[in-house]
VOFI-581201 format. One line per 3 residues: number of its first residue (from 1); for each residue x, y, z of N, C-alpha, C, O, CB. Coordinates in steps of 0.1 Angstrom, whole numbers, plus 5000, padded with zeros to 4 digits. Glycine has a CB too. Layout:
<sites>
NUM> X,Y,Z,X,Y,Z,X,Y,Z,X,Y,Z,X,Y,Z  ...
</sites>
This chain:
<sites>
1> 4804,5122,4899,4817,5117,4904,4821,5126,4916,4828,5136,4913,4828,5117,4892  4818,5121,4929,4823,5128,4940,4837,5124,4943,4843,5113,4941,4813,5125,4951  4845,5139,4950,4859,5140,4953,4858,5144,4969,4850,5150,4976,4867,5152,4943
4> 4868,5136,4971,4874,5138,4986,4888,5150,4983,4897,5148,4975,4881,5119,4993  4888,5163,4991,4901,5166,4993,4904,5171,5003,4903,5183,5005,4904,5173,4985  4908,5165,5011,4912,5168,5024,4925,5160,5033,4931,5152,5026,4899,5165,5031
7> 4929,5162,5046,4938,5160,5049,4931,5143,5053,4920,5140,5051,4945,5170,5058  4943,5133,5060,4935,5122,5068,4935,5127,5079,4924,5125,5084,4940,5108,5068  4944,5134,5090,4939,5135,5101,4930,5147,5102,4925,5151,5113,4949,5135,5111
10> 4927,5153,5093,4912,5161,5094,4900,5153,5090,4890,5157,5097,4911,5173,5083  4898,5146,5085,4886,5136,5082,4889,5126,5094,4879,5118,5095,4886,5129,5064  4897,5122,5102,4898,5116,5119,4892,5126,5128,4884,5123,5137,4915,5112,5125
13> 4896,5135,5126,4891,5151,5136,4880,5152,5140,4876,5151,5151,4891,5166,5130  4869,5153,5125,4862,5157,5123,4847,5146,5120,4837,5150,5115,4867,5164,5116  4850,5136,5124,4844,5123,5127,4839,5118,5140,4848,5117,5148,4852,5114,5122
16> 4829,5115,5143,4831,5109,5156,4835,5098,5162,4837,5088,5155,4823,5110,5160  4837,5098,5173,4847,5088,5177,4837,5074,5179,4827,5074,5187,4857,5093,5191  4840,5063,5173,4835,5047,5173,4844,5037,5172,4854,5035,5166,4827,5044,5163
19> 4836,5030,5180,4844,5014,5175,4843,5010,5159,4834,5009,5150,4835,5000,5184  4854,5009,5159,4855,5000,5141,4863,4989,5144,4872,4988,5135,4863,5009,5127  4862,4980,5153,4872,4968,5152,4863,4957,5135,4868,4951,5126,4871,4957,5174
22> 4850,4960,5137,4847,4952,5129,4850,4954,5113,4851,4944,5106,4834,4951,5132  4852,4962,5109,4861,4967,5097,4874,4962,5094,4878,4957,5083,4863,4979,5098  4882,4966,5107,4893,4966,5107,4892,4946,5105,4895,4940,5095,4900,4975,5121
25> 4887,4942,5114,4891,4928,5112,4891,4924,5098,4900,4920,5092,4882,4919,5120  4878,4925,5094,4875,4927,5078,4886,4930,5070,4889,4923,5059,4866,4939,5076  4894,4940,5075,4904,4940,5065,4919,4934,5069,4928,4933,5061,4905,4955,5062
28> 4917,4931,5082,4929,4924,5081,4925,4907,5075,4934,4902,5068,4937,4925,5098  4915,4901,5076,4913,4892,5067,4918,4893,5055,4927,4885,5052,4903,4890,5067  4914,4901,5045,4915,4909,5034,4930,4907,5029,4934,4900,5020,4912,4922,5037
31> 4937,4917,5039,4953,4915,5037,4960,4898,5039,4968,4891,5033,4961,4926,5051  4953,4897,5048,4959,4882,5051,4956,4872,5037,4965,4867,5031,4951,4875,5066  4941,4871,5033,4941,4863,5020,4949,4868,5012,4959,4861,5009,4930,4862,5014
34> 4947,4879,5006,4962,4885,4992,4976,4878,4993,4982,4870,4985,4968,4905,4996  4983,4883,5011,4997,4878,5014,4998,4866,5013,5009,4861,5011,5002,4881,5026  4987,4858,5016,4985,4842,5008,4993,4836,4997,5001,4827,4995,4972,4841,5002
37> 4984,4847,4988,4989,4842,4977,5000,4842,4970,5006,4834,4963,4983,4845,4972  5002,4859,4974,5020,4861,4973,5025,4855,4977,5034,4849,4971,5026,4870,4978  5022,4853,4991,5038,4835,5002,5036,4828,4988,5046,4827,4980,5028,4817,5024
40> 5023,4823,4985,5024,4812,4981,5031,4810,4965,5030,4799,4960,5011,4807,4983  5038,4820,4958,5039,4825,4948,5055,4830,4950,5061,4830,4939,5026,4834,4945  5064,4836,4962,5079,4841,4962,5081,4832,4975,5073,4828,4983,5082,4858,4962
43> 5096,4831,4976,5105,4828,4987,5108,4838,4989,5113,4845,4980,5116,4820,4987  5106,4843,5004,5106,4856,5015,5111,4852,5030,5106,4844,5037,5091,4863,5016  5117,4858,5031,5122,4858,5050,5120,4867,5052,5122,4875,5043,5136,4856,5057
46> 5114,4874,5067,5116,4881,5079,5126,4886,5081,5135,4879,5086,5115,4877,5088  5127,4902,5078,5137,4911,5079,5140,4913,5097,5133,4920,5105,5132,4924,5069  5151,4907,5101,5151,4908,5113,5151,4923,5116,5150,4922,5128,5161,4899,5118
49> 5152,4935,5114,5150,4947,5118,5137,4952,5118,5133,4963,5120,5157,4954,5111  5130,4938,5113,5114,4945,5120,5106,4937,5128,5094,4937,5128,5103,4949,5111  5115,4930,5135,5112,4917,5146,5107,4926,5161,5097,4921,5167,5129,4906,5150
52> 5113,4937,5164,5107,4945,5174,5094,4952,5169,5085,4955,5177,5117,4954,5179  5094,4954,5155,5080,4958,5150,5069,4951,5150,5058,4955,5147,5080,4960,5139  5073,4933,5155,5059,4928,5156,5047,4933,5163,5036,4935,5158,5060,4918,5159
55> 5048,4935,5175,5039,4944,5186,5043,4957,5187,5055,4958,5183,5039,4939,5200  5038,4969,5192,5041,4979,5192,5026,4985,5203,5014,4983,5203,5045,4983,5177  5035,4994,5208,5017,5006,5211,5011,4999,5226,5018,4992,5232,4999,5001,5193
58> 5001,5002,5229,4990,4995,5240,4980,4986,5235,4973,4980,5242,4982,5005,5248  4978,4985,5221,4970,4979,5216,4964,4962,5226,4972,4954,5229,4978,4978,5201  4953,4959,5229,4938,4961,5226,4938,4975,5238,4926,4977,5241,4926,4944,5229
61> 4945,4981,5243,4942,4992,5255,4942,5005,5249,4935,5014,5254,4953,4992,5267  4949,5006,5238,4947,5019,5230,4955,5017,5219,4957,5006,5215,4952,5033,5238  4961,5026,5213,4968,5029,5201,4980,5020,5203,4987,5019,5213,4971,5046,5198
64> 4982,5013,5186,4993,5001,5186,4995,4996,5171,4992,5002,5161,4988,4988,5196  5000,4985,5171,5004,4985,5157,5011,4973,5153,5014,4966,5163,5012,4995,5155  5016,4969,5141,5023,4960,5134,5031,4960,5124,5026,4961,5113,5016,4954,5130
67> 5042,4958,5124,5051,4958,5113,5061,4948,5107,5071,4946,5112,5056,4966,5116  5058,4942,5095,5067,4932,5093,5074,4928,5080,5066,4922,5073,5061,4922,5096  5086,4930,5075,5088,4931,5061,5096,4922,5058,5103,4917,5067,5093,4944,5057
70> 5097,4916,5045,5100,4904,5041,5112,4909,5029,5110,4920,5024,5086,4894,5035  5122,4901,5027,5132,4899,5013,5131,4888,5007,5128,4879,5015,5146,4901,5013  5134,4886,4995,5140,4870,4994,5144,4872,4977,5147,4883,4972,5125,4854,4999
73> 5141,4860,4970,5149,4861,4958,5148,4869,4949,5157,4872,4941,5148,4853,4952  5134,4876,4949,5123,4878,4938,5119,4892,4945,5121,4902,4938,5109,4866,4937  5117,4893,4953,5113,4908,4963,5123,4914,4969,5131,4910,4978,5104,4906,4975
76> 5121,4925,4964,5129,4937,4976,5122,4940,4990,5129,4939,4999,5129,4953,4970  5113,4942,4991,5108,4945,5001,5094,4946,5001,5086,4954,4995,5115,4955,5004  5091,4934,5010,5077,4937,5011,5070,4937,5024,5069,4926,5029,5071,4929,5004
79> 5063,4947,5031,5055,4951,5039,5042,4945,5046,5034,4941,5037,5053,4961,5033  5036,4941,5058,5026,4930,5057,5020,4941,5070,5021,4934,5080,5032,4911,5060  5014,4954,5072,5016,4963,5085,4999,4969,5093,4988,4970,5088,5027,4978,5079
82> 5002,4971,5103,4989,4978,5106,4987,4988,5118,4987,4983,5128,4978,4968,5108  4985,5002,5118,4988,5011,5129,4975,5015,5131,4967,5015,5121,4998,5022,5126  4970,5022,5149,4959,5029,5146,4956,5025,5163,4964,5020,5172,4948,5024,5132
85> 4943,5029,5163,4934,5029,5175,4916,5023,5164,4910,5030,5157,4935,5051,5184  4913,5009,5167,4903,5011,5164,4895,5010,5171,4883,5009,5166,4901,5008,5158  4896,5010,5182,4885,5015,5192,4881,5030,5192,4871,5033,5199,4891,5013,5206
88> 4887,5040,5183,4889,5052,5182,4891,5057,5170,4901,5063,5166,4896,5055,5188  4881,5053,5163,4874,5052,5146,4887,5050,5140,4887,5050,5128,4865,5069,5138  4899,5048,5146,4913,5051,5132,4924,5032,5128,4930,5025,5136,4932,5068,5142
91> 4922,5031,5117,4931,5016,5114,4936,5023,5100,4930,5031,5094,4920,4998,5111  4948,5018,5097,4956,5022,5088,4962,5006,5084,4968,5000,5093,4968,5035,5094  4960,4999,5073,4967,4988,5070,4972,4986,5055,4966,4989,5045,4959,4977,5074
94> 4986,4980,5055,4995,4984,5041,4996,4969,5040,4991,4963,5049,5012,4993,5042  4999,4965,5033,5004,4953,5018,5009,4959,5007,5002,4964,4998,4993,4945,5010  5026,4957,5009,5034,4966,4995,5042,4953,4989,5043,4943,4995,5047,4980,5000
97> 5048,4955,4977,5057,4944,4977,5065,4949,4966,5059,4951,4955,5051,4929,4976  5080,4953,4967,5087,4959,4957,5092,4947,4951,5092,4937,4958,5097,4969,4961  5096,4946,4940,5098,4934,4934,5114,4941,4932,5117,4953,4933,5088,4930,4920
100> 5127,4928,4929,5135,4926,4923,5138,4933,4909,5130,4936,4901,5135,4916,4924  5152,4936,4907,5154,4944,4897,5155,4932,4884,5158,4934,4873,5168,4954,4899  5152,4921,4888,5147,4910,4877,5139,4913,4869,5143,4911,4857,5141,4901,4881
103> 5125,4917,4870,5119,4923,4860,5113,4934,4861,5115,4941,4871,5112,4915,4855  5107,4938,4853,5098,4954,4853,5087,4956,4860,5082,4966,4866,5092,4959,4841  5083,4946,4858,5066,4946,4865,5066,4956,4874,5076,4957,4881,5061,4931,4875
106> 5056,4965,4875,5049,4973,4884,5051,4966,4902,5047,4955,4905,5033,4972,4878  5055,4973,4908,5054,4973,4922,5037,4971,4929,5028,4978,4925,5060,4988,4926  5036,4966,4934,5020,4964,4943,5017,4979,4954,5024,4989,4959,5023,4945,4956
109> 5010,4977,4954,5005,4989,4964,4989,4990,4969,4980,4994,4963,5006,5004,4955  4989,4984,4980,4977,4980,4992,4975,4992,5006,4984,4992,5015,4983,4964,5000  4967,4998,5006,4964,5004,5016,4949,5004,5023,4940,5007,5015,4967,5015,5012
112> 4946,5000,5036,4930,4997,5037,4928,5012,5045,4939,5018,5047,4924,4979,5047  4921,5017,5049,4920,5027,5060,4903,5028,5066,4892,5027,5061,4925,5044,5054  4907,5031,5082,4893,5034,5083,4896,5045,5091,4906,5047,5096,4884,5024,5089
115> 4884,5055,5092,4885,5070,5098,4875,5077,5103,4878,5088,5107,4888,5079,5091  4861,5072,5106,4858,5061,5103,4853,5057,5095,4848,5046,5099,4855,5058,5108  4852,5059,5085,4841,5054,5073,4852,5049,5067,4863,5050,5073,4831,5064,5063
118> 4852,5041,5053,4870,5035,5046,4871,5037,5030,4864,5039,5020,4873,5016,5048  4882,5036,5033,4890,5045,5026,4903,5032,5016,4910,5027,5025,4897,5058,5040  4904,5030,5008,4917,5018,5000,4921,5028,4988,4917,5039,4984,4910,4999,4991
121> 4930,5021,4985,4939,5023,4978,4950,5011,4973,4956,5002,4978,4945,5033,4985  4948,5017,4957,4957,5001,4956,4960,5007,4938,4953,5014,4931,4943,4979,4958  4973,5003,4936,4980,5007,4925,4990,4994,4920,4993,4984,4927,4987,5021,4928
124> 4995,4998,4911,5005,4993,4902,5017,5002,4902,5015,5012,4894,5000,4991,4889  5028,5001,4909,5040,5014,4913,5044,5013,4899,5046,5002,4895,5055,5011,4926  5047,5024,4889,5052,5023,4875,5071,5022,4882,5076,5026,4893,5045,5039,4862
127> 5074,5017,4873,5094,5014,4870,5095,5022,4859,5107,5022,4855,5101,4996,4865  5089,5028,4853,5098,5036,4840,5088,5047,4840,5077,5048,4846,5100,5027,4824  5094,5060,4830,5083,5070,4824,5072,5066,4815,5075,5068,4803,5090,5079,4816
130> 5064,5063,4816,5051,5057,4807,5046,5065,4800,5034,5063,4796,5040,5052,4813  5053,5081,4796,5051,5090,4786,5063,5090,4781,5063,5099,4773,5045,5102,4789  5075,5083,4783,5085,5078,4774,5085,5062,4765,5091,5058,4755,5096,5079,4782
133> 5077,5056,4775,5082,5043,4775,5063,5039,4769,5057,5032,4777,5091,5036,4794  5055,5043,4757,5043,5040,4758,5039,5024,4758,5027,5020,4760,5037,5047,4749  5047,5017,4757,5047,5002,4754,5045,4995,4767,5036,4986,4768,5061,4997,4747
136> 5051,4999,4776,5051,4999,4796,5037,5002,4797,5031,4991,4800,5061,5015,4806  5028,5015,4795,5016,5019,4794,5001,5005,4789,4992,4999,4795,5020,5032,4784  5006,5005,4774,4999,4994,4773,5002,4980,4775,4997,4972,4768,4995,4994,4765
139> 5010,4978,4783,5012,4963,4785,5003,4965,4802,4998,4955,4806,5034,4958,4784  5003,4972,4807,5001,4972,4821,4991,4981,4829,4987,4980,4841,5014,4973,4827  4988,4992,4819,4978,4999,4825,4968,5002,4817,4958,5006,4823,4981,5008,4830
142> 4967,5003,4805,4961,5000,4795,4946,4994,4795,4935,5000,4793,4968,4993,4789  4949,4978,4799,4940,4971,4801,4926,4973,4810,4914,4970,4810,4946,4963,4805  4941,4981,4821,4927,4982,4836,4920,4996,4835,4915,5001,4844,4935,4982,4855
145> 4921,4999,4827,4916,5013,4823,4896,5018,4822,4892,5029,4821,4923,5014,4806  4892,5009,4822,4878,5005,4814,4873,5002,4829,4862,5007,4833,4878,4989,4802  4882,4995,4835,4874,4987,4849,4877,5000,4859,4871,5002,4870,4884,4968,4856
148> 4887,5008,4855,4891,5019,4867,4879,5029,4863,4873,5036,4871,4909,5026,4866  4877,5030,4846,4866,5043,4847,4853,5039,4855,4848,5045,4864,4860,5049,4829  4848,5025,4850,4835,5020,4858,4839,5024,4877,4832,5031,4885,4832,4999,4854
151> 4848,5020,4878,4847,5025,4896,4849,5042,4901,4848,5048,4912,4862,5015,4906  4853,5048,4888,4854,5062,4890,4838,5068,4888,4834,5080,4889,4866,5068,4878  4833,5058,4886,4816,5067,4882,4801,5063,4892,4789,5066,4892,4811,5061,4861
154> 4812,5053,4900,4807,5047,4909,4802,5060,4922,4810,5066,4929,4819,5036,4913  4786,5064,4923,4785,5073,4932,4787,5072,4943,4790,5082,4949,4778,5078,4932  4786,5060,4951,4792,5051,4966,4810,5051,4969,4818,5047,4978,4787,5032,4963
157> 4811,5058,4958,4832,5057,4962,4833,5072,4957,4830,5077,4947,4847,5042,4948  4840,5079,4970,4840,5091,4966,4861,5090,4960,4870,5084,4966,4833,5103,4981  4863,5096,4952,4875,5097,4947,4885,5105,4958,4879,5113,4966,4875,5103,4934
160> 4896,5104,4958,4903,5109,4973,4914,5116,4961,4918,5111,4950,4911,5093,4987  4918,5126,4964,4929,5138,4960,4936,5139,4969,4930,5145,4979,4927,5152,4957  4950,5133,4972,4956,5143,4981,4961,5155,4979,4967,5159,4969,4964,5138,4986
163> 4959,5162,4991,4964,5178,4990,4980,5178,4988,4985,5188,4983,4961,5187,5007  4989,5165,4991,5001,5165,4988,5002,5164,4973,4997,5155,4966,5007,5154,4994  5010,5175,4966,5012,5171,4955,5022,5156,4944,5020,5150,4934,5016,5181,4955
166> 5032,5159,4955,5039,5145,4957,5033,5133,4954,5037,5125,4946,5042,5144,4967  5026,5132,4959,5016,5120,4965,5006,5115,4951,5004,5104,4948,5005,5127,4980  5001,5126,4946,4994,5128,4933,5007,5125,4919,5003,5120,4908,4988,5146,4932
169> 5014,5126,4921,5027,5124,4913,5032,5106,4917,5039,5100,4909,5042,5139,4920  5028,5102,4926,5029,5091,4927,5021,5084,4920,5026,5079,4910,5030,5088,4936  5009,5082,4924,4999,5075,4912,4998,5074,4903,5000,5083,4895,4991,5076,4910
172> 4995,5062,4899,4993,5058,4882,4985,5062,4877,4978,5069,4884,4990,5046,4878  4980,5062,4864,4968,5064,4857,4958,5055,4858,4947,5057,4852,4970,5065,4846  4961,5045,4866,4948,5035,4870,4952,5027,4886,4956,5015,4888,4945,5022,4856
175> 4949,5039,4895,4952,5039,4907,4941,5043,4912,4938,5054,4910,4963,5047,4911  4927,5031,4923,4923,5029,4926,4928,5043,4945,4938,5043,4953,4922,5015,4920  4918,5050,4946,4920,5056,4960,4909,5064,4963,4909,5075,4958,4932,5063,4962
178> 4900,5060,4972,4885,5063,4972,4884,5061,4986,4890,5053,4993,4875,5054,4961  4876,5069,4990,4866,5072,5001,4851,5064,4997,4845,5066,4987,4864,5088,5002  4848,5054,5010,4835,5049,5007,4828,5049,5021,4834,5055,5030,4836,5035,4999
181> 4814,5044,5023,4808,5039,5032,4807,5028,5035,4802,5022,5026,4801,5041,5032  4809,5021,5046,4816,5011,5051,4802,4999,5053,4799,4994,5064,4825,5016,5065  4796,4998,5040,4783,4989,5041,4793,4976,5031,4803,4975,5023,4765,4998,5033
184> 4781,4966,5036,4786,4950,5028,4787,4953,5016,4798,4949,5011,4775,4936,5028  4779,4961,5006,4784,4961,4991,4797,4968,4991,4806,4961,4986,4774,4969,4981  4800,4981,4997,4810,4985,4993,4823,4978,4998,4833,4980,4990,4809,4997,4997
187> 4824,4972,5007,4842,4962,5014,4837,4952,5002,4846,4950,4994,4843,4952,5037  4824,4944,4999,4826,4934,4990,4835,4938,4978,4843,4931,4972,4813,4929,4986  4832,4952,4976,4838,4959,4960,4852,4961,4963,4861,4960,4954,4829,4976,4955
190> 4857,4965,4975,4867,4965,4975,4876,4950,4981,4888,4951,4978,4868,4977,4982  4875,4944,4984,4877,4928,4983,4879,4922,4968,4887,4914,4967,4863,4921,4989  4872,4926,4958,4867,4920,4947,4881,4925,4941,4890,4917,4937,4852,4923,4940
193> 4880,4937,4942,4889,4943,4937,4908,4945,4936,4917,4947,4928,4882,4950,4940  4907,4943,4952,4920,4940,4955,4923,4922,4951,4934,4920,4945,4922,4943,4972  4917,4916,4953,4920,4901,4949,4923,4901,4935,4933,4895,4931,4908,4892,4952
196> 4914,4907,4926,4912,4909,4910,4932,4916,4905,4941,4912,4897,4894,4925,4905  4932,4928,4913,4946,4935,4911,4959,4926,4915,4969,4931,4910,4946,4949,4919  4962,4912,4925,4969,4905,4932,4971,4897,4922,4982,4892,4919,4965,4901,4945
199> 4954,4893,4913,4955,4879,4906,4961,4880,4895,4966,4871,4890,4943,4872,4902  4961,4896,4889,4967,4902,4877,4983,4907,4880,4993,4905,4873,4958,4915,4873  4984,4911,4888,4999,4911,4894,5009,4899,4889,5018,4899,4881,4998,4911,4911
202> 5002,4889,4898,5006,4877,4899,5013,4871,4886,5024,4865,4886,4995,4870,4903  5002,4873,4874,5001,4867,4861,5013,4881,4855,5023,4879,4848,4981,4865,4854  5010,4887,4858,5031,4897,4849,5038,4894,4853,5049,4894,4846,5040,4913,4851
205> 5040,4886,4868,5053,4885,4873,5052,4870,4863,5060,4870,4854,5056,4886,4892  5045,4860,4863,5052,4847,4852,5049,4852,4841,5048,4842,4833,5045,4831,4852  5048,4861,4836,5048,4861,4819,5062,4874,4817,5064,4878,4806,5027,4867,4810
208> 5071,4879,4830,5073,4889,4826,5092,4884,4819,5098,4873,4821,5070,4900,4839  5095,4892,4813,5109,4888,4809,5121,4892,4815,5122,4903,4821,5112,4891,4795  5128,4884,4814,5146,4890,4824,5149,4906,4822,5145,4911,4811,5165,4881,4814
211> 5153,4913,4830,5157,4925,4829,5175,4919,4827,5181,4911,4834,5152,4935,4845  5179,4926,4816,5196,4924,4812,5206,4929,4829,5207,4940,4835,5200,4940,4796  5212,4917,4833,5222,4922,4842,5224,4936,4842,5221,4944,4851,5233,4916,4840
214> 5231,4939,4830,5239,4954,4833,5225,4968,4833,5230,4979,4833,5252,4956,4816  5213,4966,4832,5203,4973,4837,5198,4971,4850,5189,4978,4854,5196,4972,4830  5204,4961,4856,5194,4960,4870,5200,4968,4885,5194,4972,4896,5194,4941,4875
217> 5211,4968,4881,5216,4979,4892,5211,4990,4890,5209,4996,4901,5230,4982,4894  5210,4995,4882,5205,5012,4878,5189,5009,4881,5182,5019,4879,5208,5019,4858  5184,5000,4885,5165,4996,4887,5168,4995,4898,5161,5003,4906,5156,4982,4880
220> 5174,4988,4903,5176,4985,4921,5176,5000,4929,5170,5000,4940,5195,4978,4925  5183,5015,4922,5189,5017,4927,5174,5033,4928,5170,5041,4937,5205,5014,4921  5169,5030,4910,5157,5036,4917,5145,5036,4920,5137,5045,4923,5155,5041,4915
223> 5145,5019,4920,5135,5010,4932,5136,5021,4946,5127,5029,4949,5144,4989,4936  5147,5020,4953,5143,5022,4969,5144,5038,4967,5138,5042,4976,5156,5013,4982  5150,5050,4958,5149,5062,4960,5128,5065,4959,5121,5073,4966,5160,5069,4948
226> 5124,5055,4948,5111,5056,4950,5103,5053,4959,5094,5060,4962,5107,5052,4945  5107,5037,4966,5100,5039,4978,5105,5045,4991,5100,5042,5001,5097,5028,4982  5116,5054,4990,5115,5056,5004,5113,5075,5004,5114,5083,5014,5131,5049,5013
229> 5109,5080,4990,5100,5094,4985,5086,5091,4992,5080,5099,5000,5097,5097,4965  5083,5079,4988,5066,5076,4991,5068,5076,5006,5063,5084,5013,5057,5061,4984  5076,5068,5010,5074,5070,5029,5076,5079,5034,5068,5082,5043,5080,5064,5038
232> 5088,5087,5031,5089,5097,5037,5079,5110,5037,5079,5118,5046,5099,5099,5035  5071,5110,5021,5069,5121,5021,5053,5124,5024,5046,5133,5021,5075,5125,5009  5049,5106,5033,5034,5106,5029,5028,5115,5043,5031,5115,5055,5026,5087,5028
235> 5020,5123,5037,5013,5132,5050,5006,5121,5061,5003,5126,5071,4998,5145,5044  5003,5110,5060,4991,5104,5068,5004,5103,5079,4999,5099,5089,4981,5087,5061  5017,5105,5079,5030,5100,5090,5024,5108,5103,5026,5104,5114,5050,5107,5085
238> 5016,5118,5099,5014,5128,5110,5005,5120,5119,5001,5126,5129,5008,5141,5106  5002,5109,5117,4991,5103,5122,5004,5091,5135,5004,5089,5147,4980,5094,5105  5011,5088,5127,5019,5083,5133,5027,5094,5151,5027,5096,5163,5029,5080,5118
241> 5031,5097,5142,5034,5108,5158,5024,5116,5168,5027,5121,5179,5041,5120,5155  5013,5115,5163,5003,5117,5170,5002,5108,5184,5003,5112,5195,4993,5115,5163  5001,5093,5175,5000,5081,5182,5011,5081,5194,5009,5083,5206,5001,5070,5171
244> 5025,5078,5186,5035,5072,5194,5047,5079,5192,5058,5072,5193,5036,5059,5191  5048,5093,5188,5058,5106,5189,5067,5104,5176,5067,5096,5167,5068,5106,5204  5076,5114,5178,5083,5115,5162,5091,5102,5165,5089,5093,5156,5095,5130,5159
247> 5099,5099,5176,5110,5086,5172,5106,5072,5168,5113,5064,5163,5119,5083,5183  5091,5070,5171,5090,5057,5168,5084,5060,5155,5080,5050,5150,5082,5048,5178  5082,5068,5149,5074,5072,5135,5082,5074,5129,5076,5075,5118,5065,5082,5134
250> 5094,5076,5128,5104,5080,5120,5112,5066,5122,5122,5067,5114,5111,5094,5124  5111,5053,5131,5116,5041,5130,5104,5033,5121,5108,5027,5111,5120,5036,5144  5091,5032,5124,5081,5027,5113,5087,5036,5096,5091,5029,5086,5061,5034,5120
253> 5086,5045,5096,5090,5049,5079,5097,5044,5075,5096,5040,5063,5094,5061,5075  5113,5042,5084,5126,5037,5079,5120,5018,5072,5123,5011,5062,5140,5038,5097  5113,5016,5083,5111,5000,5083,5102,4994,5069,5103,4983,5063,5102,4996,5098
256> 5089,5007,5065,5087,5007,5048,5096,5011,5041,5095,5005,5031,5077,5014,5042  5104,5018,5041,5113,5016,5029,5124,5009,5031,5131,5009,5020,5117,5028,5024  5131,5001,5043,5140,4995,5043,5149,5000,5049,5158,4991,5049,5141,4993,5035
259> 5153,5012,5055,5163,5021,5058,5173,5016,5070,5184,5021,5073,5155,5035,5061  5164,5000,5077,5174,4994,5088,5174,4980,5086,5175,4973,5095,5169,4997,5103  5175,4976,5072,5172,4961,5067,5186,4958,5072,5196,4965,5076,5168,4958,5050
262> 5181,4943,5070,5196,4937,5074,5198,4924,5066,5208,4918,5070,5197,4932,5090  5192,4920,5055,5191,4909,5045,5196,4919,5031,5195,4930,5026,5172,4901,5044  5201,4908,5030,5207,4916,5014,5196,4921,5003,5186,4914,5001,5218,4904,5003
265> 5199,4932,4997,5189,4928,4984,5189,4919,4976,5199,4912,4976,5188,4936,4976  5180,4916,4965,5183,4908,4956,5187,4916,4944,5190,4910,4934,5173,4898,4955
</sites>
């Protein structure tokens, strides 16, 4: 069982520099089928505070980007994004989607990367303590447990640690985040896989039950303190100012967690 522990802009450093548009496209396909399914599954609008986020950067001339986040009945906030140079081994692409304090269900969590070789990540955001709450545990992570050891033993995916501790404190106990080589079996596996985690997603949110009014404000409230720990506190940001300096990197963070929305929550 091989481990990755390292920074991401040290594994960009220390790589040589290539074209990876063909990856990248790959994965923006990828993202695009998933968000499919989701459109096709919630009512969501276009947070107009990330309407200037549609284009960004010099992109196809150099480093550039995408940003677009959605609200609506059912979702808090969901993310559709992609930053990088891939003419210059680096693509970074997200698919998040926080759900409403309606029910419990686990939060989604999509990350593709390339550096150049690639790199995903994909989780289930827990809503409660799941060493208080063990019933949360097996209703939702339990299951995937079996399918997460088989890809942990997988010698083609190396397992990724971040050096952030934080970051390690975020993850679930069946949180998919691996380093691979960027051959047809391995994107097929990760394809298979993100589709498999979207189709299961999908199926908690209709089987899941009402959260009691007088609990959903206190969920709302640490819905966004959680996501906006994870944005702020993710090391890959450094990647971001590299690109396009602290102020536009610190307007992309605000725009994952919401920090300049302008649509109400639900």
């Amino acid at each position: 069982m091989a481990e990755t522990l390292r920074h991401v802009e040290d594994m960009v450093d220390d790589s040589p520099i290539i074209d990876v548009h063909d990856t990248f496209h790959r994965f923006q396909e990828l993202l695009a089928a998933l968000k499919a399914k989701i459109d096709a599954r919630f009512e969501t609008t276009r947070d107009p505070s990330t309407l200037e986020l549609e284009s960004y950067g010099g992109y196809p001339d150099g480093p550039g980007g995408s940003l677009a986040a959605y609200s609506g009945p059912e979702v808090d906030w969901m993310v559709h994004s992609w930053i990088g140079n891939p003419s210059a081994s680096f693509a970074n692409l997200h698919l998040t989607v926080w759900l409403g304090p309606q029910v419990k269900v686990p939060h989604l969590g999509i990350a593709l990367l390339v550096w150049p070789e690639g790199w995903f990540y994909v989780d289930s955001v827990p809503r409660v303590n799941m060493v208080e709450d063990g019933e949360y545990y097996d209703k939702y992570y339990e299951p995937a447990n079996e399918q997460w050891l088989e890809r942990r033993a997988d010698p083609e995916f190396e397992y990724f640690i971040s050096r952030a501790g934080f970051i390690r404190a975020s993850l679930s106990p069946t949180a998919y985040c691996y380093s691979f080589g960027r051959s047809d079996r391995n994107l097929d596996i990760v394809s298979q896989v993100t589709h498999d985690h979207v189709d299961r997603w999908l199926r908690w949110v209709d089987e899941a039950e009402k959260v009691p009014e007088s609990e959903q404000a206190a969920l709302r409230a640490t819905d966004e303190r959680i996501r906006r720990n994870i944005a702020d506190r993710d090391p890959a940001n450094v990647m971001g100012v590299r690109l396009f300096g602290q102020e536009t990197t610190d307007k992309l963070v605000r725009a994952l967690w919401g920090g300049d929305r302008k649509l109400p929550r639900p």
